[in-house]
C-alpha positions, 0 to 999 in steps of 0.5 A: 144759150142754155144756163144751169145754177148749181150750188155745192155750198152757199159761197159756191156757184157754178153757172154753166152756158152751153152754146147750141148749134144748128147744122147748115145741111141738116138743120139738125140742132145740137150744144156744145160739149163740156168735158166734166158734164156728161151727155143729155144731162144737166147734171155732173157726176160729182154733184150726183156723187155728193148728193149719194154720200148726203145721203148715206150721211143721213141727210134729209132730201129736203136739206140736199134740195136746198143745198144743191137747187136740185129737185125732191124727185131727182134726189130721190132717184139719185139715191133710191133708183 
């Protein structure tokens, strides 16, 4: 199992086990589907969203990453890609 801690604040945190699978005819492996998370991300697209109005709220990088336990460079890119 794959695990992800996200925290949108200090009293909330979501701990998300996906499942990985692996195909008997192929052998191909694969996780199991989230409906709120999207393809090959770790990432929801409301964290990405609360993340951009930090940001246009003038709120240091340095403060998101600790909010949120999300990397400088992914909040950068998040914001300034």
């Amino acid at each position: 199992m794959h695990s992800r801690k996200i925290k949108l604040r200090q009293e909330d945190v979501l701990i998300l086990k996906k499942r990985k699978y692996v195909c008997k005819v192929c052998k191909k492996k694969f996780c199991e589907e989230v409906d709120f998370l999207p393809k090959y991300q770790r990432m929801t697209n409301r964290l990405a969203a609360w993340i951009i109005s930090q940001l246009s709220n003038t709120t240091s990088i340095k403060v998101i990453t600790k909010i949120t336990n999300v990397s400088y460079i992914t909040v950068y890119q998040i914001g300034y890609d």
